[in-house]
C-alpha positions, 0 to 999 in steps of 0.5 A, spaced: 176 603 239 171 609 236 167 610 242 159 612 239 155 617 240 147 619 238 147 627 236 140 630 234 141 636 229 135 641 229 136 646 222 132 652 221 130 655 215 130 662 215 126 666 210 122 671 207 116 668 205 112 661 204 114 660 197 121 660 198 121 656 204 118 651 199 123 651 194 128 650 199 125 645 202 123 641 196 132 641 195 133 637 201 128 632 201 129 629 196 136 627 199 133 624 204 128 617 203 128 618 209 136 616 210 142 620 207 149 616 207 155 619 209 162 618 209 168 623 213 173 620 210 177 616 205 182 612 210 179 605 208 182 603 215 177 608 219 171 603 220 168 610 224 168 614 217 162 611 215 155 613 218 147 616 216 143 622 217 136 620 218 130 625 218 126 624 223 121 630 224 119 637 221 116 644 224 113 647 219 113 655 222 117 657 228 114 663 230 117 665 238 125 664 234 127 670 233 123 674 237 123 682 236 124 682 229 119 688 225 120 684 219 116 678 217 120 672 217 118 665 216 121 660 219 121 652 219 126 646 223 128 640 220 130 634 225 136 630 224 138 624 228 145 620 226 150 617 230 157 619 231 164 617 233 169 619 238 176 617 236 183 617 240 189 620 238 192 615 232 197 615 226 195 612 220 202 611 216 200 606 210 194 602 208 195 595 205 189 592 206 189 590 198 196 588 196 194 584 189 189 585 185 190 577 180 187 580 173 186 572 170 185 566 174 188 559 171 186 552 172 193 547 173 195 542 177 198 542 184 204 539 181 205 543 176 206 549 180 214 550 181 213 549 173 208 556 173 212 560 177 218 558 173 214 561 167 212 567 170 217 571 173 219 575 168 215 582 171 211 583 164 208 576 165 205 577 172 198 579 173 199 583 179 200 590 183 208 592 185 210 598 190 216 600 188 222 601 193 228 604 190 231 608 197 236 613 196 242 612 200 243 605 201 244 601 195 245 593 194 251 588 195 250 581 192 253 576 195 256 569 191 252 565 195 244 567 192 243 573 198 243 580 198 245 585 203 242 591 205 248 596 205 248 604 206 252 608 201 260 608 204 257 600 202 256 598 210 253 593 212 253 595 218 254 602 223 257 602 230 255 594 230 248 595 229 246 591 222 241 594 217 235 590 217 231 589 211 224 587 215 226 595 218 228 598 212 221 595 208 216 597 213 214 604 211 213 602 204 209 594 205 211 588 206 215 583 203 212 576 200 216 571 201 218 567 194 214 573 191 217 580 191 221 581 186 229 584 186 231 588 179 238 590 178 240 594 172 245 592 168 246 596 163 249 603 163 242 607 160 239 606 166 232 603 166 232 605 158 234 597 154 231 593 160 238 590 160 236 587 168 238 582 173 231 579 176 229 575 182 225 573 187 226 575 194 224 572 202 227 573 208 233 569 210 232 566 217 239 567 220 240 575 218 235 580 217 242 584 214 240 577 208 234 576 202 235 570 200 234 569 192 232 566 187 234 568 180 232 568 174 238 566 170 235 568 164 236 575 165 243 574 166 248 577 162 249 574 156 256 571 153 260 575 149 266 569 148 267 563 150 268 561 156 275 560 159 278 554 164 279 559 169 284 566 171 291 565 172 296 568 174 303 566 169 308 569 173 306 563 179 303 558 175 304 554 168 301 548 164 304 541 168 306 545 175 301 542 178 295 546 180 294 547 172 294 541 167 298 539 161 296 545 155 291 542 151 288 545 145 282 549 147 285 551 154 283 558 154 285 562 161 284 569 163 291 572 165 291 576 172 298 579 170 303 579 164 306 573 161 314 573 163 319 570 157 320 563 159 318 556 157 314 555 161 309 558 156 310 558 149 307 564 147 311 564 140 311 572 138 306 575 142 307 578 149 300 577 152 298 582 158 294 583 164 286 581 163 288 578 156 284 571 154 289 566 151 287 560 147 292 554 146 291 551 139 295 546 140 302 548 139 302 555 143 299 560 147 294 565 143 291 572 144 283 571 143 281 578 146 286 583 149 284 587 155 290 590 156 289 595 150 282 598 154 286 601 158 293 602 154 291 605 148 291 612 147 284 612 143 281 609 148 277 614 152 272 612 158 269 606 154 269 610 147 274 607 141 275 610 135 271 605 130 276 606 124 282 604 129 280 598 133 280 593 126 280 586 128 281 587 135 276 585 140 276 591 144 268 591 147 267 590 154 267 582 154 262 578 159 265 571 159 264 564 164 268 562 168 268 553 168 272 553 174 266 556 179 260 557 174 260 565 174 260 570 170 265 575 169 265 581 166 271 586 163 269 594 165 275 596 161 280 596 167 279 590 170 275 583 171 269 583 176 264 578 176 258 580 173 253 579 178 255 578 185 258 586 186 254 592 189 248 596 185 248 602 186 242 607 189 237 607 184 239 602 179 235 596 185 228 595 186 224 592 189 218 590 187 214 588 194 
């Protein structure tokens, strides 16, 4: 604790004749009635910045100080009490006394609650203040599960068996709100520009401090460009009826892990389906309705960019589909199929709005 102290401070006016000792002294008092407020600093944690100056006497004319000067010189001693603070030695990293600042109050019900938060996740709706933390050297991995991991830039988990914790990880910049900060993930190549981005709220998970717990906003995931398929396959082990897959019927849609081998076991009639292929059964054979494999065969295709004059009806942009058989999304990057959420975000493609 600051410890006090009283002080008295005596203030000698010097000067050469009584009318500017007068018009100096007409420029202090009116500061003092008879009370002047001081501020030592702008730490809003340091109660001890805040103190008075009182003026509590004046001598108008200090003859015997100095002594010995030829000169004539007047001089009058104002008097001042006010109270100091002696403090010990401390650090102050970060103040967060004011976390939210609520610019509209609404009037709803208990009950109606969950359904308010349902609505307002979306961060230009939210009526609040956010620190933003996007760390350099460490980037984000989300797991299938509806958690994240703290991960270092090698996509470690963990150094010499000692897990990154979020809750050290988070202590420089704030405090994270359970079930209220934010998780944003980009998920389109410009960056921040388009807004193409992932968003949940965050909590700590109560078994490993490596974990967030999430809750997404669905809405803000990728959206479909086909329609969704049964599942991945792959044809050189599996084929309609063996058991693991059904009878084909039509509508049957599969994304293909490897090529498809020329046997009877899938009529694919003259086309010869590829690796990362989507193929459709129409009700007598299997057809091609989007040909990954030209992404990374086609000599005009060069770092995601194709030639529009060759493509024609080829489908041949990046695809995001739905998987049926687990309920997640996938996406095609041009060389193979990854899931377009749980996958690892990268330094300055992640934040967290605490």
């Amino acid at each position: 604790m600051p410890v006090p102290y009283d002080m008295t401070v005596n203030v000698d006016l010097w000067t050469s004749n009584t009318e500017q000792k007068l018009q100096i002294l007409e420029q202090i008092l009116v500061l003092f009635n008879p009370v002047l407020n001081l501020n030592s600093g702008d730490n809003p944690i340091d109660w001890s910045r805040l103190s008075y100056l009182v003026h509590t006497d004046i001598i108008w004319s200090s003859a015997q100080v100095p002594q010995g000067v030829e000169n004539v010189i007047d001089i009058a001693t104002l008097t001042f009490d006010m109270q100091i603070f002696i403090n010990p030695p401390a650090k102050v990293r970060r103040q967060t006394i004011i976390h939210t600042i609520i610019q509209d109050l609404q009037t709803l019900d208990k009950d109606r609650l969950p359904e308010w938060q349902a609505n307002n996740l979306y961060l230009s709706d939210q009526p609040q203040e956010y620190i933003i933390v996007a760390q350099k050297g460490f980037n984000v991995k989300v797991n299938c599960d509806n958690t994240i991991s703290l991960v270092d830039n090698l996509n470690r988990p963990a150094v010499n068996n000692e897990y990154y914790r979020w809750d050290t990880f988070l202590k420089p910049y704030g405090q994270l709100n359970d079930n209220i900060s934010v998780v944003n993930l980009v998920t389109s190549t410009n960056g921040y520009v388009d807004g193409s981005e992932i968003i949940g709220t965050v909590s700590y998970n109560n078994t490993d401090p490596n974990l967030l717990d999430v809750v997404w906003n669905e809405d803000t995931f990728p959206s479909t460009t086909h329609n969704p398929v049964d599942n991945f396959v792959d044809p050189t082990l599996n084929y309609p009826g063996d058991g693991t897959l059904l009878q084909a019927d039509q509508g049957q849609r599969y994304i293909l892990l490897e090529d498809i081998p020329q046997t009877a076991n899938w009529n694919t009639g003259s086309l010869n389906p590829k690796k990362n292929d989507i193929i459709e059964f129409n009700g007598s054979t299997w057809d091609v309705v989007f040909q990954g494999s030209l992404e990374s065969q086609d000599p005009y295709v060069v770092e995601n960019y194709i030639e529009p004059n060759y493509t024609e009806d080829l489908d041949l942009s990046i695809a995001v589909i739905n998987n049926l058989n687990d309920g997640y999304l996938y996406e095609f990057n041009g060389i193979t199929w990854k899931n377009a959420v749980c996958k690892i975000y990268q330094e300055g493609i992640w934040r967290l709005y605490l």
